[in-house]
N, C-alpha and C positions, 0 to 999 in steps of 0.2 A: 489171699484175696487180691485182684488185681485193684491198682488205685484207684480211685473212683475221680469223676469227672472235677468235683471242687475245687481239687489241689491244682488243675491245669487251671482253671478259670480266676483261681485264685494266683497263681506265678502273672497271668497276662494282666489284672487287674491293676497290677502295681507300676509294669512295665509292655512297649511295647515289644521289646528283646531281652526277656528276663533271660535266657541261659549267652546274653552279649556277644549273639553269631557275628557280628559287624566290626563289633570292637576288637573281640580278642587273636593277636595272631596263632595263638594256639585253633581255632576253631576256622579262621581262612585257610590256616595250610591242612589240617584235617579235610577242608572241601575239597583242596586239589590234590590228597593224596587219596579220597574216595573217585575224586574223578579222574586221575588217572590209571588207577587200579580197573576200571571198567575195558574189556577185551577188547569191543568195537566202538568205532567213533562214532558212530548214529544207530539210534532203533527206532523201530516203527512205533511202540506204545510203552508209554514206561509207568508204571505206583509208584509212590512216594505214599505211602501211609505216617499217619505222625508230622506232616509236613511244619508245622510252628507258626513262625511267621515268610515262612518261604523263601529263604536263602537259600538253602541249597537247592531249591524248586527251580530258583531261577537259573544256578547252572544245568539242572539237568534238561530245562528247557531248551536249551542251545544243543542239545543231543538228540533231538529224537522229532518227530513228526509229530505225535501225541501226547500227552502228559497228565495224568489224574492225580492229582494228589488229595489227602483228604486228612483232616484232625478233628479231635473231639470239641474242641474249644471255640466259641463263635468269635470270639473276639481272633484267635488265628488264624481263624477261617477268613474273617474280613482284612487283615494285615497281608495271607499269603495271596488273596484277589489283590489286594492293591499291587503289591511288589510282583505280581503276575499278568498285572492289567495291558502291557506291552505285547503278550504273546495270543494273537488267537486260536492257536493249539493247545493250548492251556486249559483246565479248567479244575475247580477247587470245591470239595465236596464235606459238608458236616457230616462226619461220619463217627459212631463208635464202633473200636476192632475190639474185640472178633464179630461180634453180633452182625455188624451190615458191611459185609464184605461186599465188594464189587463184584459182577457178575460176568465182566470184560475179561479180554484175553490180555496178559501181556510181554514182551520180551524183554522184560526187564522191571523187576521191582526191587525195590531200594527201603530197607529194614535199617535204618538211622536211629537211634537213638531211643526204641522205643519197647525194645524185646522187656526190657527188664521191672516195665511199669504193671506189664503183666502177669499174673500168675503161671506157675507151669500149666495148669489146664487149659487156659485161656489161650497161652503162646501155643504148645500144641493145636490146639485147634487154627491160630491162623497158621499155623505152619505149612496143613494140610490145604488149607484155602490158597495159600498163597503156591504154592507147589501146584494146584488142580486149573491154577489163573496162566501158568506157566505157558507160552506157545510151545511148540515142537522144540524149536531152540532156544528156549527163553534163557535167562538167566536171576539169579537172583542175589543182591549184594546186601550182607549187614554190618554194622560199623557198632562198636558201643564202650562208650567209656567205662574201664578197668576196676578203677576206687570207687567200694560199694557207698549206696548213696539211700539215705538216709529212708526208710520207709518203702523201699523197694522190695518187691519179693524175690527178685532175683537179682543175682549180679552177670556180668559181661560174661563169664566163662561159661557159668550155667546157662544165657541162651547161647552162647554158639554151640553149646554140647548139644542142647536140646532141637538145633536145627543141624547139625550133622547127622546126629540120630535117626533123624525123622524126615530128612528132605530127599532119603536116596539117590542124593544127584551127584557125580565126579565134582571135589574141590578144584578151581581152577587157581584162585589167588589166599593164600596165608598173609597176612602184614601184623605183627605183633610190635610193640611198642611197650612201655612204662605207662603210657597213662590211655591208648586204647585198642582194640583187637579189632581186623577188619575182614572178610573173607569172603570170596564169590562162588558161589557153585554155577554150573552150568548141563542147560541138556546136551550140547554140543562139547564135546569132550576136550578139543582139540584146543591146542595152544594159539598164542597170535602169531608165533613165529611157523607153526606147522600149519594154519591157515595158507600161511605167504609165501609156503615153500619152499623156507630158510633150511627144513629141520625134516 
């Protein structure tokens, strides 16, 4: 069974950055090794599903023309408005996944932290959602920490199995680590360097 809403609203209730995006330099350089890992410098409309309190919302906000992001928890939902209230391409939605998926397009959505809160039924289903959201070239990036975590239904290797599986789209980027695994698929096949006509 995927975790139910309490446990989120229950980590925010105590703090306004329970999983410490701010403090820890473990979790800054995980932002700039997600956002370097991304192919192109700017997109037109990017997901952030699971968004927290909107740290990494707010770098991907400097990427892109559009920005949806959305989490289950009201209390993150009003933390990633604030920490987003700078951008008017921004905008930040109470959402629970899989149930109330976005009905937008977009070229780029960003799977952080959140596959493994899910049951396999559950993730399959956004997987298909998130794949069907995809533009022509969209792409889609997930990141998730390694050491299984306590009441989880799944752990980091099982979703990325489960969205290899299931997203039939060319891997573009692998990045494995000790403590996380990060990987981009795309519908554009092509590399950055064969983009630029290095290759």
């Amino acid at each position: 069974m995927s975790v139910e809403d309490r446990y989120f609203d229950g980590l925010f209730s105590g703090s306004d950055d329970p999983w410490a995006f701010r403090q820890r330099w473990y979790e800054q350089r995980k932002r700039a090794v997600t956002l370097a890992a991304l192919p192109r410098p700017h997109y037109r409309a990017i997901f952030e599903p699971g968004c927290a309190n909107g740290e990494l919302s707010a770098e991907l906000a400097g990427r892109c023309d559009r920005l949806l992001c959305c989490d289950t928890a009201a209390a993150a939902v009003a933390l990633a408005r604030t920490r987003l209230s700078l951008f008017d391409h921004a905008e930040v939605r109470q959402s629970r996944l899989p149930a109330e998926w976005p009905e937008e397009k977009f070229d780029l959505i960003v799977i952080s932290e959140i596959g493994y809160y899910l049951d396999a039924d559950d993730l399959k289903r956004l997987i298909v959602q998130a794949e069907q959201s995809l533009t022509a070239d969209g792409q889609l990036l997930a990141c998730h920490w390694r050491p299984p975590i306590d009441g989880c239904p799944l752990n980091a290797r099982q979703v990325h199995d489960l969205l290899h599986e299931h997203l039939h789209l060319p891997r573009l980027v692998l990045h494995q680590e000790a403590d996380f695994l990060l990987e981009l698929w795309s519908r554009e096949p092509r590399s950055v360097a064969s983009l630029e006509g290095l290759r």
